[in-house]
C-alpha positions as CSV (number, residue, x, y, z in Angstrom):
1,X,0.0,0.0,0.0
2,X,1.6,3.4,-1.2
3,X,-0.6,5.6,1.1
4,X,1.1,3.5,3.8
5,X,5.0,4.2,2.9
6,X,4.9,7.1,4.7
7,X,5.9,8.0,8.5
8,X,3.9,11.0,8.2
9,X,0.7,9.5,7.3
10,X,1.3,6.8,9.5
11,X,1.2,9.4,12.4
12,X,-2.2,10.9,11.0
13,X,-3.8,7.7,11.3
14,X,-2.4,7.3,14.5
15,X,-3.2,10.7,15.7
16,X,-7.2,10.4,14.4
17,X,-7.7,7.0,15.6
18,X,-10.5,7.7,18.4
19,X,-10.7,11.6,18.1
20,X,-11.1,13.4,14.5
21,X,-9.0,16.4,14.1
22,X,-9.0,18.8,11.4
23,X,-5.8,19.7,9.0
24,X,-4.6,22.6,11.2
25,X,-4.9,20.3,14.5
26,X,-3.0,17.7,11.9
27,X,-0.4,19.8,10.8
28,X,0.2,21.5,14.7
29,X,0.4,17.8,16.2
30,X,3.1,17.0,13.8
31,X,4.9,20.4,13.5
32,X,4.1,20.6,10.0
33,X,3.2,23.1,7.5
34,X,-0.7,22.8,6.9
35,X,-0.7,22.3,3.4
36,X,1.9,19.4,3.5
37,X,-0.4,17.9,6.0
38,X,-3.3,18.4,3.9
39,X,-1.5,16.5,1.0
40,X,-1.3,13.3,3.2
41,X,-4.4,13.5,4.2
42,X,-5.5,13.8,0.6
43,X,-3.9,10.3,0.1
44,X,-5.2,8.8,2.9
45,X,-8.9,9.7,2.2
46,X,-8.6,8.6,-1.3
47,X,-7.0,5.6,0.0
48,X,-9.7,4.7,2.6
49,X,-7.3,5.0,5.7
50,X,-9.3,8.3,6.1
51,X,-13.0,9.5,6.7
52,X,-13.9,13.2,6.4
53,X,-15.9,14.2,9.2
54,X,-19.1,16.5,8.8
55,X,-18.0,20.4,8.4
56,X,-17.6,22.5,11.4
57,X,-17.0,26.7,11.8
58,X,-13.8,27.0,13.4
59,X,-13.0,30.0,15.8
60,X,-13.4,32.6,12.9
61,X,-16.1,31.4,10.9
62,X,-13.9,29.2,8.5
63,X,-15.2,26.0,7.5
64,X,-12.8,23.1,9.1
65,X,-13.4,19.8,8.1
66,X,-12.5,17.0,10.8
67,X,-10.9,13.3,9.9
68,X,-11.2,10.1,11.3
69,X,-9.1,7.0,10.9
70,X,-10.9,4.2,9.6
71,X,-9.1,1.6,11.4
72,X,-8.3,-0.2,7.7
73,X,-4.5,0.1,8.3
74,X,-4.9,-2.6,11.2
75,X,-6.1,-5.4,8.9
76,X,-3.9,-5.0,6.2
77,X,-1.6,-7.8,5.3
78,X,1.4,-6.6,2.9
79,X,3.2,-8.8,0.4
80,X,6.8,-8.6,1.1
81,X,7.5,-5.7,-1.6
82,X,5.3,-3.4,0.4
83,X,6.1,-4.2,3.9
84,X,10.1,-2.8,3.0
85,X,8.2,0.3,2.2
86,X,5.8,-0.1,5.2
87,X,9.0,-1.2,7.6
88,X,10.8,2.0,6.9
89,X,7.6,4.2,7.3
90,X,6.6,2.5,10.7
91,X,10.0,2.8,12.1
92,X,10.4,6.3,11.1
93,X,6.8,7.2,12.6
94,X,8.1,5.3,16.3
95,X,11.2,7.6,16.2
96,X,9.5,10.6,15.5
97,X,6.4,9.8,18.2
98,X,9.6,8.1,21.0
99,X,11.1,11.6,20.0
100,X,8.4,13.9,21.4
101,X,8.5,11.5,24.4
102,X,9.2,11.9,27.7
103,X,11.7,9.2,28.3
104,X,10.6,8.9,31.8
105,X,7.0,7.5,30.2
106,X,9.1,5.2,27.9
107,X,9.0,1.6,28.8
108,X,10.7,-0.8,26.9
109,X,13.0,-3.7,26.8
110,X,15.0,-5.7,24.7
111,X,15.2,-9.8,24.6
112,X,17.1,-12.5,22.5
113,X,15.8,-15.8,22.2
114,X,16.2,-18.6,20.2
115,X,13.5,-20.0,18.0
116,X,13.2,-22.0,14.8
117,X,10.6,-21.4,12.2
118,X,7.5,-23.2,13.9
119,X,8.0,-21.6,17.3
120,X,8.9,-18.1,15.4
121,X,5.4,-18.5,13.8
122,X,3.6,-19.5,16.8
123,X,5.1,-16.7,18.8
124,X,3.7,-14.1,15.7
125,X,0.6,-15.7,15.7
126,X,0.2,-15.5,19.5
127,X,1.2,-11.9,19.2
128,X,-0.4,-10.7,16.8
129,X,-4.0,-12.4,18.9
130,X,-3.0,-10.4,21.9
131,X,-2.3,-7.2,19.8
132,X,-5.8,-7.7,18.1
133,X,-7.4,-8.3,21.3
134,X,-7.1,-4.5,22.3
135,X,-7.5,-3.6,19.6
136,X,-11.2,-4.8,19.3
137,X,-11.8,-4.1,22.8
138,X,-14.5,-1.2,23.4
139,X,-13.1,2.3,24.6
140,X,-12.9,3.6,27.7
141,X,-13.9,6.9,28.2
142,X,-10.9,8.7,29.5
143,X,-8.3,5.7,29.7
144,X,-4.7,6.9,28.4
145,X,-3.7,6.2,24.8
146,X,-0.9,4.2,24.8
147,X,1.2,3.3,21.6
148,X,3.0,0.2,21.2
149,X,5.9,-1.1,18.7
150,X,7.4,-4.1,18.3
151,X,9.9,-5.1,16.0
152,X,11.6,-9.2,15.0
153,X,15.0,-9.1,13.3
154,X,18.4,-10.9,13.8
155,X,20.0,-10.9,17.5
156,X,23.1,-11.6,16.5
């Protein structure tokens, strides 16, 4: 997925997940110039990864238009032509978002194990259950939004 090869739209979906947000809220979010914003946005609508919102008046009259994610970037699956694309957007978009972090909210860790193929696929397939879990479970009304990424390569 093209719309997808980007770190920048990757944070818009992110960022309009459970809350729409207009262009300028977009583009102040990210620390971007509006109409740069607007052009991924443009992409992501046409692509489906975005849903315009009904129009609103902002604070001086002017007509905002709010955006939603869809949610259609969770069930993708990529081929392995777009996911070297889609690797180098996602990683980019954690940098960024770990960037603007306060490292004192950071948890992470870091593990090396030892698996062949069956137990690496077992241990995807288990993750990838847990990860889809919350996802499909119903929102809270004011629980914390919290942002996960995990990554698999050699340990060498």
């Amino acid at each position: 997925m093209e719309a997808l090869g980007s770190a920048v739209r990757l944070r818009i979906i992110r960022l309009t997940y459970q809350r729409p947000l207009t262009n300028k809220e977009i583009a102040e979010r990210l620390d971007k110039d509006p109409a740069t914003t607007l052009h991924h946005v443009r992409k992501l609508v046409t692509a489906g990864f975005l849903e315009p919102q009904p129009a609103r008046r902002g604070n001086r009259g002017a007509k905002e238009i709010p955006y939603v994610s869809t949610g259609l970037s969770w069930s993708l699956r990529y081929d392995n032509e777009e996911r070297v694309d889609l690797t180098e957007a996602m990683l980019q978009a954690y940098l960024a978002e770990v960037a603007g972090t306060d490292l004192g909210e950071l948890h992470q860790t870091r593990l090396v194990v030892q698996v062949d193929e069956e137990d690496k696929s077992e241990f995807m397939r288990r993750l990838g259950s847990l990860l889809d879990e919350y996802q499909n479970r119903p929102l809270k009304p004011g629980a914390e939004r919290t942002a996960i990424y995990v990554a698999w390569y050699p340990g060498e």
